[in-house]
C-alpha positions in Angstrom: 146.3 95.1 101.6 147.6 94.8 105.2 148.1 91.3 107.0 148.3 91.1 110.5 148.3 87.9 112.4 148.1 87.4 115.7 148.7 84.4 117.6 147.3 83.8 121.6 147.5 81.3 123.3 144.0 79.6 123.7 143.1 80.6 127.3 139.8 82.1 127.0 139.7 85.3 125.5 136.4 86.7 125.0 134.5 87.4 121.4 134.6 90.8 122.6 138.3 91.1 123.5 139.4 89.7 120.3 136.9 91.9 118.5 139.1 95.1 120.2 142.3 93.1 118.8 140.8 93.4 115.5 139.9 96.8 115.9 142.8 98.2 116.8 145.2 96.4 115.0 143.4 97.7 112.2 143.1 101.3 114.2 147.1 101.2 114.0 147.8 100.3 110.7 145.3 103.0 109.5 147.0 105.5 112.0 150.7 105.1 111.6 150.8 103.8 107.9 148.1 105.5 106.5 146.8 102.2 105.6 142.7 101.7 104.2 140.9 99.9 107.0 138.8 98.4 104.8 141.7 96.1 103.1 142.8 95.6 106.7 143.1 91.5 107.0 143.3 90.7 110.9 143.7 87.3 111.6 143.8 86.0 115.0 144.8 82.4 115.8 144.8 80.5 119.4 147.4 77.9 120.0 146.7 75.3 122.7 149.5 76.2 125.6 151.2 72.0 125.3 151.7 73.7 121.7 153.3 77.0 122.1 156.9 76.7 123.3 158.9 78.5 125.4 162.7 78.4 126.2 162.4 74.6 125.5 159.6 73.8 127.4 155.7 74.2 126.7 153.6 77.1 128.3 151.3 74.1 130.1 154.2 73.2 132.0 155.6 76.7 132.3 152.3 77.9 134.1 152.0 74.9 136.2 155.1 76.6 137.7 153.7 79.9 138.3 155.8 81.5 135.3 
């Protein structure tokens, strides 16, 4: 049984956009791996941007820079 998760940051994607993650995560794995979509776990998680760090600094910060 397959686990994917994957972590956004929480900036407003859709329902529908993370309904495509889910699909083809799950696309892939069946794909590549061979992989039974229907013990494919997709978990998607959002991360508000003052707690997702980059290169010592939060992504708030980092996009109030233009980066």
């Amino acid at each position: 049984m397959p686990y994917v998760n994957i972590k956004i940051t929480r900036e407003g994607a859709s329902a529908e956009q993370k309904a495509e993650l889910i699909a083809g995560a799950t696309e892939l794995l069946r794909r590549v791996l061979g992989k039974n979509p229907q013990t494919t776990v997709v978990v998607i998680d959002e991360v508000e941007t003052d707690n997702w760090g980059i290169g010592g600094e939060t992504v708030t910060v980092r996009r109030a820079r233009g980066q």
